[in-house]
C-alpha positions in Angstrom: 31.4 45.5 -43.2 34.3 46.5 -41.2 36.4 49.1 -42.9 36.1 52.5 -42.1 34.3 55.2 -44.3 38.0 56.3 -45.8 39.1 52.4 -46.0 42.2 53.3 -43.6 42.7 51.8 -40.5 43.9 54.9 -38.3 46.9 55.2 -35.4 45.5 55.7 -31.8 48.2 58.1 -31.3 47.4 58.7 -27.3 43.5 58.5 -27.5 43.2 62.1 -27.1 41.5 65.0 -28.6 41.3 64.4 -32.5 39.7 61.2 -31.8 37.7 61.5 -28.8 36.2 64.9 -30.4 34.8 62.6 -33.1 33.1 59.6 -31.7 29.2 60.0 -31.5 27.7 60.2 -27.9 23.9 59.1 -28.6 21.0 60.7 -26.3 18.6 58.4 -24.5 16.3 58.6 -27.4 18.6 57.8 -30.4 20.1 55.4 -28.1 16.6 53.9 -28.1 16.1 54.2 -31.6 19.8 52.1 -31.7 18.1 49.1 -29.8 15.5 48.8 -32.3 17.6 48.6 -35.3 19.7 46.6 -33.7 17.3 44.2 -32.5 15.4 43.9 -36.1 19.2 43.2 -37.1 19.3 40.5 -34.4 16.1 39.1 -35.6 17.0 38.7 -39.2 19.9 37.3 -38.5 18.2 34.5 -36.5 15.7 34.2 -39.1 18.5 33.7 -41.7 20.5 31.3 -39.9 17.2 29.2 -39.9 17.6 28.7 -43.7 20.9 27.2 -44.2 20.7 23.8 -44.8 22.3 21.5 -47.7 21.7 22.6 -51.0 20.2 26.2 -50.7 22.2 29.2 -52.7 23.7 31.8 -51.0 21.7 33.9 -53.4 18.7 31.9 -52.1 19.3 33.1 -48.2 20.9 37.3 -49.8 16.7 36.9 -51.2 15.4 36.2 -48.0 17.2 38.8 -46.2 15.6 41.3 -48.5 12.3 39.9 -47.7 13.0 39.7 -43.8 13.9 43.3 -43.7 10.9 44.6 -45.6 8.6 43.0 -42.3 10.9 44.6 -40.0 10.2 47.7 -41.7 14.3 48.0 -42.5 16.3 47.8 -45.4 20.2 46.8 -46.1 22.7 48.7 -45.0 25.2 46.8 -47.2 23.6 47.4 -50.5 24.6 49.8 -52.9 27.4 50.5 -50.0 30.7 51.5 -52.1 28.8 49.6 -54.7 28.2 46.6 -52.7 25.6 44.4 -54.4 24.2 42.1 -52.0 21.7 42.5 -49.2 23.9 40.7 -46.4 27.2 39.3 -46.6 27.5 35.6 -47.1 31.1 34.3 -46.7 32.0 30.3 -47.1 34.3 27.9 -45.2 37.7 29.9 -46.3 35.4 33.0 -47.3 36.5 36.0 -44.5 34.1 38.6 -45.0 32.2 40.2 -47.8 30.8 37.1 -49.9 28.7 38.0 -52.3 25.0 35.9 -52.5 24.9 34.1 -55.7 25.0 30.7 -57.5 27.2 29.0 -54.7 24.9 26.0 -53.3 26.3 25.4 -49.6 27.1 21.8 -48.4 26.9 19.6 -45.2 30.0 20.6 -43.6 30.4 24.2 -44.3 30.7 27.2 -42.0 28.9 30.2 -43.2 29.4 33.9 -41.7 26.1 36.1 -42.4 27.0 39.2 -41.7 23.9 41.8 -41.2 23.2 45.0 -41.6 20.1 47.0 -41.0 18.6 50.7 -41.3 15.9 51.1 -39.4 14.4 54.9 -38.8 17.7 56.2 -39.6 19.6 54.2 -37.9 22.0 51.4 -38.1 22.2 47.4 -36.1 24.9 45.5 -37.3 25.8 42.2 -36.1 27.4 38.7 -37.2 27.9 35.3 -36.7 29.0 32.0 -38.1 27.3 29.1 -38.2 27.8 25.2 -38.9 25.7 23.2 -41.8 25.4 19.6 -40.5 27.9 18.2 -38.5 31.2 20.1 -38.9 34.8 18.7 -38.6 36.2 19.1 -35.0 38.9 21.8 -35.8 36.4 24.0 -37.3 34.0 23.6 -34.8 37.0 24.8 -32.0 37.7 27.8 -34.1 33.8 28.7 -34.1 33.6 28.2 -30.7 37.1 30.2 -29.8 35.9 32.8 -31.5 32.3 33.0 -30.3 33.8 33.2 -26.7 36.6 35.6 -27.4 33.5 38.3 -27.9 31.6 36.8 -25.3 35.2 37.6 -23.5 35.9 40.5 -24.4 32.6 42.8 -24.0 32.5 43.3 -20.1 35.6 45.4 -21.0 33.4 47.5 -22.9 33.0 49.9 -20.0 33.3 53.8 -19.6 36.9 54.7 -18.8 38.4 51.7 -20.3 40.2 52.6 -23.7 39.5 50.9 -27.4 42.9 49.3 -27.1 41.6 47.7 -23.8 39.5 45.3 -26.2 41.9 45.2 -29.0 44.7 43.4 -27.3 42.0 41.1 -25.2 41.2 39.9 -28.6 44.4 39.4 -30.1 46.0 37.7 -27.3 42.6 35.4 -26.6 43.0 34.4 -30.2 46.8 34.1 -30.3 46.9 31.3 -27.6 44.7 29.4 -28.9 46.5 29.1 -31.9 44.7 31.3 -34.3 45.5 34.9 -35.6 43.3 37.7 -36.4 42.6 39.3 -39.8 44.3 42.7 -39.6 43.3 44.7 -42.9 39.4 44.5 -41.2 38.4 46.0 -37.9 35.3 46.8 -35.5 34.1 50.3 -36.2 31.7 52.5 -34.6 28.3 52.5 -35.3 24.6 55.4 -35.6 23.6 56.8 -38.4 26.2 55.5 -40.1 27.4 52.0 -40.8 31.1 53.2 -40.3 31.7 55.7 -37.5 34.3 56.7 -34.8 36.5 54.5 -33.3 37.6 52.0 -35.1 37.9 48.7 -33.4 40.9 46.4 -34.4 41.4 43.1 -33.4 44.9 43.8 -32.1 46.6 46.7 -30.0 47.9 47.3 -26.9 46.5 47.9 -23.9 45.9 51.2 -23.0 46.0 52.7 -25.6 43.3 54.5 -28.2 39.8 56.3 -26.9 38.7 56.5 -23.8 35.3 54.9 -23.8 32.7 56.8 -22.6 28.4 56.3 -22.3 26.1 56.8 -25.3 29.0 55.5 -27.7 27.9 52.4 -29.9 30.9 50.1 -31.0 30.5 46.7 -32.8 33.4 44.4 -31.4 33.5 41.8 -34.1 36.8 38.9 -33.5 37.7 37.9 -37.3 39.9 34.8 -36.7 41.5 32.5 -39.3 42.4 29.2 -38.7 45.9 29.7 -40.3 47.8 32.6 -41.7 46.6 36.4 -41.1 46.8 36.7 -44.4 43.9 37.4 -46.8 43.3 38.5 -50.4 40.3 40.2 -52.4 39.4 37.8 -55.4 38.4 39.2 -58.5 34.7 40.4 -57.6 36.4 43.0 -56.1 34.3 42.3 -52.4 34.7 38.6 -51.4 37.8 38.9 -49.2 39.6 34.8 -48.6 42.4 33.3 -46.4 46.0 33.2 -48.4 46.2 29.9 -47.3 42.7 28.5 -48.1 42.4 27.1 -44.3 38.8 28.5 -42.6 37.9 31.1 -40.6 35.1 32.5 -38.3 33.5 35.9 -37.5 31.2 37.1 -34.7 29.9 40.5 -34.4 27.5 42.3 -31.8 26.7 46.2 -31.6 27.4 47.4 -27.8 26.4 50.0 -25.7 29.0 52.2 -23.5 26.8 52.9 -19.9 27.6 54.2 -16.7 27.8 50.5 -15.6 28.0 47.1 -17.8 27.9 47.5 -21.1 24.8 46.6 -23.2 24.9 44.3 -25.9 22.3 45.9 -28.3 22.3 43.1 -30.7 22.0 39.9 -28.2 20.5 36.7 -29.2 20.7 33.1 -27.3 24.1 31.9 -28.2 24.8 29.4 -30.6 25.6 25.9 -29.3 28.5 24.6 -30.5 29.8 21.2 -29.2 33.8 21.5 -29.6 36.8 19.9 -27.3 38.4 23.1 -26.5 42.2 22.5 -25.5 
């Protein structure tokens, strides 16, 4: 989920005080705690990626999540979130974020985002990606692969003394000459003991500006990039947010680290292969 806990997406203003004296700086042992929810996060993720395949309900894979969660000794952070029902989100083809698991029955050729999120001894992994079901068109493959590589991209600027906007207008300008455009009313966000901390992350900005980063913050960077227009809409569930224009989109998410040198990625996992002709 990528609103913040007020469902505002805040100005940086300069990146100083208010902000800065509100971001959570973890301690080597909840930063340790962080790398195991964030791995069991990793893991489920993996596990539920395994299951897609023609014909299975996205109520089928929410299920499995449930059960996936229990042996990693974790439990949703989505559900019961603002009233959130499912255990993951499960978002189809032109489906942006926030799908709800139910009756849908995927088919060869779609592009699913799972989107996970974990609690794990009080703590919080949250990480995304989208994957192909059989053979996809060539289009949609690109935009999968853009966007996997615009994080890829953009988290060795995840460093101490870099600022938020740093990563924000990376993002936007990767996905903007490639001929995409970002989603705008959902953003990165910190991430601890809560789902939704300090700073939020956008996927546009300008350089220079927000937070300065500093070590022991956790951020999940996490590109949402449609195919066509920016714009979205909530249909009537109230959750499942879609593209105005019907055309596809893709979403990657990882939880990183802020060290004293390169910046961890808490939530790796061997990167998706995605055979694409990228012009």
């Amino acid at each position: 989920m990528h609103l913040s806990e007020t469902g505002a997406l805040h100005s940086f203003g300069d990146g100083t005080g208010y902000f800065n004296s509100m971001i959570p700086i973890k301690s080597e042992r909840e930063i340790e705690k962080m790398r195991e929810a964030c791995a069991s996060a990793a893991r489920v993720l993996e596990r539920l990626a395994g299951l897609l395949r023609p014909g299975i309900t996205t109520g089928e894979v929410d299920t499995a999540a449930a059960d996936f969660n229990s042996e990693e000794g974790c439990r949703s952070a989505f559900l019961g979130y603002r009233g959130f029902p499912g255990q993951i989100c499960i978002s189809v083809n032109e489906e942006v974020v926030h799908g709800i698991g139910g009756g849908r029955r995927i088919q060869y050729g779609d592009i699913v985002k799972l989107d996970v999120g974990v609690i794990k001894n009080g703590w919080v992994g949250d990480t995304a990606k989208t994957c192909s079901v059989g053979a996809i068109r060539p289009e949609w493959a690109r935009l999968l692969a853009v966007t996997e590589r615009v994080l890829e991209n953009v988290i060795p600027l995840a460093t101490a003394g870099r600022r938020i906007g740093d990563i924000c207008a990376f993002i936007e300008d990767e996905v903007v000459a490639n001929g995409y455009n970002v989603v705008r009313e959902f953003v990165g966000h910190g991430v601890g003991r809560k789902l939704h901390e300090e700073p939020q992350v956008p996927n546009f900005g300008r350089s220079g500006s927000g937070p300065k980063l500093k070590p022991g913050m956790t951020i999940a960077i996490e590109p949402m990039v449609n195919m066509g227009t920016a714009s979205v809409r909530t249909l009537d569930d109230g959750w499942t947010v879609v593209t105005a224009d019907a055309q596809p989109s893709a979403h990657f998410e990882h939880t990183i680290l802020i060290t004293k040198q390169e910046p961890e990625i808490l939530t790796w996992r061997e990167k998706q292969q995605l055979k694409s002709k990228e012009k």
